[in-house]
KOLGU-866788 format. One line per 8 residues: number of its first residue (from 1); their letters; for each residue x, y negated, z of C-alpha. Coordinates in nm, 2 decimals. Each point is the difference from the previous one (the first is absolute). Layout:
! KOLGU-866788
NUM	A	X,Y,Z  ... $
END
This chain:
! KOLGU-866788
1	XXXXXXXX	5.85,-8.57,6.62  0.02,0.35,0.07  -0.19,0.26,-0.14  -0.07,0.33,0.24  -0.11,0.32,-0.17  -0.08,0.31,0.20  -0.04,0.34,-0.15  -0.28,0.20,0.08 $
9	XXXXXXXX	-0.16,0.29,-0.14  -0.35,0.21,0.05  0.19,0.31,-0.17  -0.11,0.29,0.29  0.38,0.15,-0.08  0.19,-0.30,-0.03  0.20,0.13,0.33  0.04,0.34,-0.12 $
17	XXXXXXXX	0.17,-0.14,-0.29  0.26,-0.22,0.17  0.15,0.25,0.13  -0.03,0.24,-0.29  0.23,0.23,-0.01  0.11,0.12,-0.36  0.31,0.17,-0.16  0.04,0.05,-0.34 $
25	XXXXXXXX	0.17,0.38,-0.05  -0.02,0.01,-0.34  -0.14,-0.07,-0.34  0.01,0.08,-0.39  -0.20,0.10,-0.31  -0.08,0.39,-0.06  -0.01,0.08,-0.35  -0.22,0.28,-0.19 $
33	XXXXXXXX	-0.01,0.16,0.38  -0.25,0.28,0.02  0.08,0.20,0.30  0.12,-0.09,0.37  0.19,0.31,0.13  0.00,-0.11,0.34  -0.39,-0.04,0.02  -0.15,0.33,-0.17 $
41	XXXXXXXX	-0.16,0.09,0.34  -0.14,-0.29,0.21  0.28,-0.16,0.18  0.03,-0.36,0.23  0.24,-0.23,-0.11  0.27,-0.19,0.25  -0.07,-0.36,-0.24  -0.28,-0.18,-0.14 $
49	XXXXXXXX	-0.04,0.02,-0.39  -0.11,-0.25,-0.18  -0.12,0.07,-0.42  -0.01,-0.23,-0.27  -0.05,0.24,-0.30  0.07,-0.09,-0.38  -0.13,0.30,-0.21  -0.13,0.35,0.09 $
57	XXXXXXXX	-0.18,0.09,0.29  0.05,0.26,0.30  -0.23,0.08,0.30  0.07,-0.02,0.37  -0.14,0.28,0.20  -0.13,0.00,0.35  -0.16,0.25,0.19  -0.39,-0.12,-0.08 $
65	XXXXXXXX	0.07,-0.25,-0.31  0.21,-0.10,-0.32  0.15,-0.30,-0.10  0.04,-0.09,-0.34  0.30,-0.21,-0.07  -0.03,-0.16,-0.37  0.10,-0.36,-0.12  -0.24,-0.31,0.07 $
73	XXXXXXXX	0.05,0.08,0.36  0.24,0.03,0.30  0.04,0.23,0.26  0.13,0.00,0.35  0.08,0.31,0.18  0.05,0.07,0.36  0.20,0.21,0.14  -0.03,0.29,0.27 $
81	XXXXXXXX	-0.36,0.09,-0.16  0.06,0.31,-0.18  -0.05,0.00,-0.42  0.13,0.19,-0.30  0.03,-0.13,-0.38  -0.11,0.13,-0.30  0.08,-0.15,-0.38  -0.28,-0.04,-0.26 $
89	XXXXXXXX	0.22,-0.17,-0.19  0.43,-0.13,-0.03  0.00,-0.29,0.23  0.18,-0.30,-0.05  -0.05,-0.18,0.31  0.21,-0.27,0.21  -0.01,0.13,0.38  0.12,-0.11,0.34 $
97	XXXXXXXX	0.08,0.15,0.30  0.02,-0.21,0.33  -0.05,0.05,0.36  -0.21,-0.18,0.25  -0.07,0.14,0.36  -0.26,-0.29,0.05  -0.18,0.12,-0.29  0.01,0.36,0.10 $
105	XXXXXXXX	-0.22,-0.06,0.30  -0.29,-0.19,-0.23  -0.29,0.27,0.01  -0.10,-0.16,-0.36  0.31,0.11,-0.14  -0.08,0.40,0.07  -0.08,0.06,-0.39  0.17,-0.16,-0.30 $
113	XXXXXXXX	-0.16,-0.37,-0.13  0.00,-0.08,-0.33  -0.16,-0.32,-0.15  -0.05,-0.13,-0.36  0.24,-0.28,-0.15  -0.03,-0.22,-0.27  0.33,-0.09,-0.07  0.24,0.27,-0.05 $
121	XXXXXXXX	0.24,-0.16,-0.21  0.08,-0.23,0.33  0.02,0.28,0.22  0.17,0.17,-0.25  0.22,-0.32,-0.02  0.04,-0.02,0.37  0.09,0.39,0.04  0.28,-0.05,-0.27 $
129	XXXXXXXX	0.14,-0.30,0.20  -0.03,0.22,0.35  0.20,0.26,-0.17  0.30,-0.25,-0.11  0.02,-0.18,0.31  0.03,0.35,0.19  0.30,0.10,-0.15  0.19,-0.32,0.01 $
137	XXXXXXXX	-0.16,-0.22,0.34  0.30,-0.05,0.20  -0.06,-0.31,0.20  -0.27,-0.02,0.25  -0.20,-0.24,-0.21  0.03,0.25,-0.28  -0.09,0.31,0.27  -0.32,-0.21,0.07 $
145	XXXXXXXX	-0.07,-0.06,-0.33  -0.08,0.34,-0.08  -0.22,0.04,0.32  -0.20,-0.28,-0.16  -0.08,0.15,-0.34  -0.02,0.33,0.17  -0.26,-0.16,0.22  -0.15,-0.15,-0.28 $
153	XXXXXXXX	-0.10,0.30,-0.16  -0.11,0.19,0.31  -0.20,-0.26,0.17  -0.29,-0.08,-0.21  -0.05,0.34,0.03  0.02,0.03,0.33  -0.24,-0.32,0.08  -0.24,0.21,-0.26 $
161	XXXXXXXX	-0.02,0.28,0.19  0.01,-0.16,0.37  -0.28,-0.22,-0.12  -0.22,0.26,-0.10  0.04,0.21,0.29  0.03,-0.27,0.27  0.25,-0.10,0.22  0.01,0.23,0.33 $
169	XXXXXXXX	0.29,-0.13,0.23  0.20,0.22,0.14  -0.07,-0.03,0.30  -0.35,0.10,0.00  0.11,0.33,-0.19  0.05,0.32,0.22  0.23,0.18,-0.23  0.28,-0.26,-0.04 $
177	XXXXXXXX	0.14,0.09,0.34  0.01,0.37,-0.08  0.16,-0.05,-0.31  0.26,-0.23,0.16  0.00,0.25,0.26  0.06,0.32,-0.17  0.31,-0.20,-0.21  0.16,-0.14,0.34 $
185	XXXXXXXX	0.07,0.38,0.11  0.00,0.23,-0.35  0.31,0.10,0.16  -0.17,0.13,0.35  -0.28,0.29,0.03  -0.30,-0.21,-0.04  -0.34,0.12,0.12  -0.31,-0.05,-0.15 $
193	XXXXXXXX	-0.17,-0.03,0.37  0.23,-0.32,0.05  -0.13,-0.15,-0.35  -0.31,0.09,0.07  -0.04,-0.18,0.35  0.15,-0.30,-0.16  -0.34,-0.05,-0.18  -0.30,0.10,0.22 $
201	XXXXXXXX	-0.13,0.28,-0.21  -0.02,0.31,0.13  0.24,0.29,-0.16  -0.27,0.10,-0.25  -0.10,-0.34,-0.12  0.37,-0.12,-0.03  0.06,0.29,-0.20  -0.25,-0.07,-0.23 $
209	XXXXXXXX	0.04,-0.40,-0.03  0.36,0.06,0.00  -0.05,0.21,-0.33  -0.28,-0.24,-0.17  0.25,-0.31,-0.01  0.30,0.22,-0.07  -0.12,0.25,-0.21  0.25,0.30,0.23 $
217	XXXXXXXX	-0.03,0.14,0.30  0.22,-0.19,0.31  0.26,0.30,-0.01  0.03,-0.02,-0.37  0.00,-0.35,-0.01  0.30,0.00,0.29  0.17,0.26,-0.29  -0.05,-0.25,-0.28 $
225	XXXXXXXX	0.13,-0.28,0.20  0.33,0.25,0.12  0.06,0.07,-0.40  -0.09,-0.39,-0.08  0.23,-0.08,0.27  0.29,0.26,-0.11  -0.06,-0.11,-0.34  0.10,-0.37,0.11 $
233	XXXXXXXX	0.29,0.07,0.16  0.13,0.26,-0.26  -0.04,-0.32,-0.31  0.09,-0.32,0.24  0.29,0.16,0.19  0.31,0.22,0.06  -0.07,0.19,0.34  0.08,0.39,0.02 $
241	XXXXXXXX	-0.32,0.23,-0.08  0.01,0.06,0.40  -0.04,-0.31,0.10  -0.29,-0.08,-0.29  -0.12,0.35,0.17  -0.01,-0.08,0.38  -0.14,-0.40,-0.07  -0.29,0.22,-0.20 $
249	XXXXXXXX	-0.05,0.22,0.29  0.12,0.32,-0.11  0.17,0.24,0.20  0.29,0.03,-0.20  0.13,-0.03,-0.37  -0.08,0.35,-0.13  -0.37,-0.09,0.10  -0.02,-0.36,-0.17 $
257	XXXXXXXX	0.12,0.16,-0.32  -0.22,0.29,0.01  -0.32,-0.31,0.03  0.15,-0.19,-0.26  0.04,0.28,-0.21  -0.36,0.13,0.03  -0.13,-0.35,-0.08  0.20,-0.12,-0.29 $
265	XXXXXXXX	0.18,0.18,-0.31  0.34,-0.14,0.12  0.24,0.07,0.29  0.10,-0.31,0.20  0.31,-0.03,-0.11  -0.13,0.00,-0.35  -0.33,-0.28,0.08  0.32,-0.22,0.12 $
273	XXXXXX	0.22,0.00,-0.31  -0.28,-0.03,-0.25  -0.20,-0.26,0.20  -0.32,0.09,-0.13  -0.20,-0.25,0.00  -0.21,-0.01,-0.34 $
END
C-alpha cells in the first residue's frame, strides 16, 4: 500500500522563499583590516554583506546608531541604506557579499541584523568550505552547492531578524512599488510627484515617510540608486562609460564622471579595474 505525504507549512514567508532570489558575488577572509577606504563617509552599497568575524572588532555607522561587529555574533548588512566603518581593532573576519532584489524590498532589512551564535567553529567550518567550492564549482551541482552553504550561513540570520520584526508581505507595503519603480526607469527623468501619487500621501507626508524607511531624501535616494546602478554595470560588465552613462540617466559621459567622481575616491575607469568590493 501506498503511502501519501503532502508538504505543508505555517511558515508566513514560505512563498517569499520559493522564489528567493539570491546571487552569491563574492566571498573571502579579511585579515588584520582596520580601515575601508571606500566607506570613510556614509555610502550605500550595490550587495548585501554578510560578517562572520574571528578576532578584533570594528563599528558600523549609520546616521542615528552604531553597530558593533565583534566575534560571538554575525551580522547581515543591507544594502542601499547608507553607513560608514570605523576599526577599534585589526579585523579578521570571513565576509560575503551577495545580491538579492527580493530581499531589497523587505522593510526589515533597512538596518544591518546581527544575532548571537554558539558555534563558530561550524560556521567557521562552513565558511572555509564556501570559500573552496567557489573557486573550483564547475558543474551545476557544484554551482548549487555553494548557494546552499551560502544560504546556510545567511539564513538563520535572516529567519532571526524577520521573526523579530514580523512578516509584512509585500504587497501590503506602499514603498515596494516605488522602489521597483524608481529602478524600472533610473535611466528616464523621474519625478517625485509620480512616486508620490503612487502611494496616497500627499507630497509632504511622502517626503517624510519616504526618508524614515530610507534614511535619504527621494532625489538622493534616485542618486544612490544611479551610482549603485553605474557601480553594477562598471564590475559585472564591458559596456562603454556612455552607455553605463545614458542607462543611469545622465546627460552625457562628462556628467556621469563628474557624479561618480564627487561621490567616490576613484574615476570609473579605475572602480572597474580594481573591482572594489571589500
Amino acid at each position: 500500500m501506498m503511502s501519501r505525504f503532502n508538504y505543508r507549512s505555517d511558515i508566513p514567508w514560505r512563498t517569499f522563499l520559493a522564489g528567493l532570489d539570491f546571487e552569491l558575488l563574492e566571498c573571502g577572509l579579511g585579515r588584520k583590516k582596520d580601515s575601508w577606504e571606500l566607506h570613510q563617509t556614509f555610502k550605500g552599497d550595490i550587495f548585501f554583506r554578510f560578517y562572520l568575524p574571528v578576532e578584533g572588532s570594528f563599528v558600523l555607522r549609520y546616521l542615528d546608531r552604531e553597530i558593533v561587529v565583534e566575534p560571538g555574533s554575525v551580522y547581515l548588512v543591507p544594502p542601499e541604506t547608507p553607513f560608514s566603518f570605523a576599526s577599534i581593532s585589526p579585523s579578521d573576519h570571513y565576509w560575503i557579499h551577495f545580491s538579492s532584489s527580493q530581499l531589497r524590498t523587505l522593510p526589515q532589512l533597512r538596518m544591518a541584523l546581527c544575532m548571537k551564535i554558539r558555534n563558530r567553529m561550524a560556521y567557521i567550518r562552513t565558511m572555509n568550505r564556501l570559500m573552496e567550492k567557489t573557486v573550483s564549482a564547475k558543474s551545476f551541482l557544484e554551482l548549487e552547492e555553494v548557494r546552499h552553504l551560502s544560504l546556510n550561513l545567511v539564513l538563520p540570520l535572516l529567519e532571526k531578524g524577520l521573526a523579530d520584526s514580523g512578516f509584512i508581505p509585500l504587497n501590503e507595503d506602499w514603498l515596494a512599488p516605488v522602489l521597483d519603480y524608481i529602478d524600472g526607469h533610473l535611466g528616464e527623468k523621474i519625478r517625485i510627484s509620480t512616486l508620490q501619487k503612487m502611494t496616497g500621501f500627499g507630497r509632504a507626508a511622502f517626503s517624510a515617510e519616504f526618508n524614515r524607511a530610507c534614511g535619504l531624501p527621494p532625489l538622493q535616494y534616485i542618486m544612490e540608486r544611479r551610482l549603485t546602478l553605474a557601480k553594477h554595470l562598471l564590475w559585472r560588465t564591458r559596456l562603454p562609460l556612455k552607455e553605463i552613462a545614458f542607462r543611469c540617466g545622465f546627460e552625457d559621459q562628462k556628467q556621469f564622471y563628474r557624479f561618480f567622481r564627487r561621490h567616490s575616491p576613484h574615476t570609473p575607469g579605475e572602480y572597474r579595474r580594481e573591482q572594489r568590493f571589500n
